[in-house]
C-alpha positions in Angstrom: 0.0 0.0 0.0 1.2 3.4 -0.6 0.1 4.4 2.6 2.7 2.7 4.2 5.9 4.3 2.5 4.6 7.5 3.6 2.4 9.1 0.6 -0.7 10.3 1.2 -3.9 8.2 -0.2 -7.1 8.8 -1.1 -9.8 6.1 -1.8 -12.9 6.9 -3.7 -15.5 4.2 -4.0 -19.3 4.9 -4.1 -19.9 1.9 -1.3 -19.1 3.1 1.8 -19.2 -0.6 3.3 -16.1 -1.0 0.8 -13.9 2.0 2.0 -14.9 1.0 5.6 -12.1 -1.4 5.7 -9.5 1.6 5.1 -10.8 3.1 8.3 -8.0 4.4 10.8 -5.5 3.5 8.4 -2.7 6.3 8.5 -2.4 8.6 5.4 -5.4 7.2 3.8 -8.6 9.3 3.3 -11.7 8.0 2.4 -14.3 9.9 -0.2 -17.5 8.4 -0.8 -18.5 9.5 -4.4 -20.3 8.2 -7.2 -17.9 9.3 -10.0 -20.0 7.9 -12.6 -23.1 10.0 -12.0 -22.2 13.0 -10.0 -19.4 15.2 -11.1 -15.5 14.3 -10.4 -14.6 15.6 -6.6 -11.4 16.8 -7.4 -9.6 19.4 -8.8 -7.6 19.1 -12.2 -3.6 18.9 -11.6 -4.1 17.7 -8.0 -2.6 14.0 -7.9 0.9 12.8 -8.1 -0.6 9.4 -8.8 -3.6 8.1 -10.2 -3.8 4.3 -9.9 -7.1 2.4 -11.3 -7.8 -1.4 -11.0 -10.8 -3.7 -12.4 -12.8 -0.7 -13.0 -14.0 0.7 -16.1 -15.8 4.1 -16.8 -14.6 5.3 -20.1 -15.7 8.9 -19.5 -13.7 9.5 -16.8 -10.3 9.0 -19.0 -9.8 12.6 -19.9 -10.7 13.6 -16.1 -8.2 11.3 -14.6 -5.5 12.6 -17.2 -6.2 15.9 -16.2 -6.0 15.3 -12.4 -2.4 14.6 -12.4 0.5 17.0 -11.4 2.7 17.9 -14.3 5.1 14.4 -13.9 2.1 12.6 -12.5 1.8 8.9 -12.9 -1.5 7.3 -14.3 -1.3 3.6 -13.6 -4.7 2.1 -14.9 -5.1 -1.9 -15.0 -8.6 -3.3 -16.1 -10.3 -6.5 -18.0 -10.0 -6.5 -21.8 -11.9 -7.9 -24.1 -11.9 -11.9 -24.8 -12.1 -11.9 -20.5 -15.8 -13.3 -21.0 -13.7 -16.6 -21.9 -12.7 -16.6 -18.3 -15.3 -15.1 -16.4 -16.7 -11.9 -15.3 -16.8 -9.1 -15.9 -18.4 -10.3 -19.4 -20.3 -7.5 -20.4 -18.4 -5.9 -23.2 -19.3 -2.8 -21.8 -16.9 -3.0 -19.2 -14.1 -4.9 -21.5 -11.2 -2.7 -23.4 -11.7 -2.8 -26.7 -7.9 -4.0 -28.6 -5.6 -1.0 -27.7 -7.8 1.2 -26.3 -6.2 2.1 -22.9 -2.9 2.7 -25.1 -5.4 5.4 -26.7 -7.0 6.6 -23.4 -3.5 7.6 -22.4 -3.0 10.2 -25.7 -1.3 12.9 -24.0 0.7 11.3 -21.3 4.1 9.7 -22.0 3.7 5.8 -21.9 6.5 4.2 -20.3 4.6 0.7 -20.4 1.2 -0.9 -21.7 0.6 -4.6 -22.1 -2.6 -6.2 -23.6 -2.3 -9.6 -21.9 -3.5 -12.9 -19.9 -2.6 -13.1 -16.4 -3.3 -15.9 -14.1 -3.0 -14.0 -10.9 -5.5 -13.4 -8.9 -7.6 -15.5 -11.4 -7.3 -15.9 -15.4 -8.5 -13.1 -17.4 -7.4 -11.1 -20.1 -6.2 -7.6 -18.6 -4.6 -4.5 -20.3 -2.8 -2.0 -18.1 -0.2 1.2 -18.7 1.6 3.0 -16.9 2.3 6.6 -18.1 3.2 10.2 -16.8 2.0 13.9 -17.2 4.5 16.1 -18.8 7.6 17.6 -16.8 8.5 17.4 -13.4 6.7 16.7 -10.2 6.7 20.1 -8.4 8.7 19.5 -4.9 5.1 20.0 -2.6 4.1 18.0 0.7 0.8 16.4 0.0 0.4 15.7 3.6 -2.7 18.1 4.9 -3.9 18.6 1.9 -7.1 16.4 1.6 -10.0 16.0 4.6 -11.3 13.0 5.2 -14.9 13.2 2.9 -16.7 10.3 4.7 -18.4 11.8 7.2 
C-alpha cells in the first residue's frame, strides 16, 4: 500500500461498506462519491498518482488525465476484451476494446502498456499502462492537503 511508505492516499468508492475497511488507516482518506453519476470531486492537476484497477468508466479517461501534477503517474489496469472466456466481468461494456487504454493515455508519455492474460489473482485477459503527465513533479508535501470526505 502506498500508505505505508509514507504518501498520502485517497480512496474513492461509491460503497461506503467498501472503503470501511480503510478506516484508521494512517495517510489514507476516504471519499464516498459516485464518480460515474455525480461530477469528479477533485480538482484538475491535483494527484501525483492516479492508480485504477478492475474498474472501467470510459468517460472519466480525460478527467483522470487531467488530475495529475505535471510528472504525474497514471497507472490504470482493467479486464479487456476476450475476458468473457474466463469469467466476469463479461459484459463488453466493461471490457477494453484492442488497444484502447494505449489510446486513453494520448497525451501522457507511456513508459509501459501490455494487452495480456494473467493468471493472478484469477485468469483473465487484462490491459494496463503506466504513463506520466508532462515535466516534473513540483517538490510540494501532500500531507494536509485532503479532509477525510466520509463523514
Amino acid at each position: 500500500m502506498f500508505a505505508a511508505t509514507g504518501r498520502e492516499v485517497i480512496g474513492v468508492d461509491r460503497d461506503r461498506a467498501a472503503l470501511a475497511g480503510l478506516a484508521g488507516v494512517r495517510r489514507v482518506h476516504r471519499v464516498c462519491a459516485d464518480i460515474e453519476a455525480a461530477p469528479w470531486p477533485f480538482a484538475a492537476g491535483c494527484f501525483g498518482a492516479v492508480i485504477v484497477t478492475n474498474y472501467l468508466h470510459r468517460p472519466l479517461f480525460p478527467v483522470l488525465r487531467a488530475a495529475l501534477v505535471p510528472g504525474g503517474v497514471l497507472i490504470y489496469e482493467t479486464f479487456a476484451a476476450g475476458n468473457e472466456r474466463h469469467g466476469r466481468p463479461a459484459n463488453p461494456d466493461f471490457l477494453l476494446a484492442p488497444g484502447e487504454l494505449l489510446r486513453a493515455s494520448e497525451g501522457l508519455r507511456v513508459l509501459a502498456y501490455e494487452d495480456c492474460y494473467v493468471q493472478r489473482p484469477k485468469p483473465a485477459l487484462v490491459q494496463r499502462v503506466c504513463a506520466i503527465a508532462a515535466k516534473e513533479v513540483p517538490s510540494r508535501p501532500l500531507a494536509g492537503e485532503w479532509q477525510d470526505g466520509f463523514s
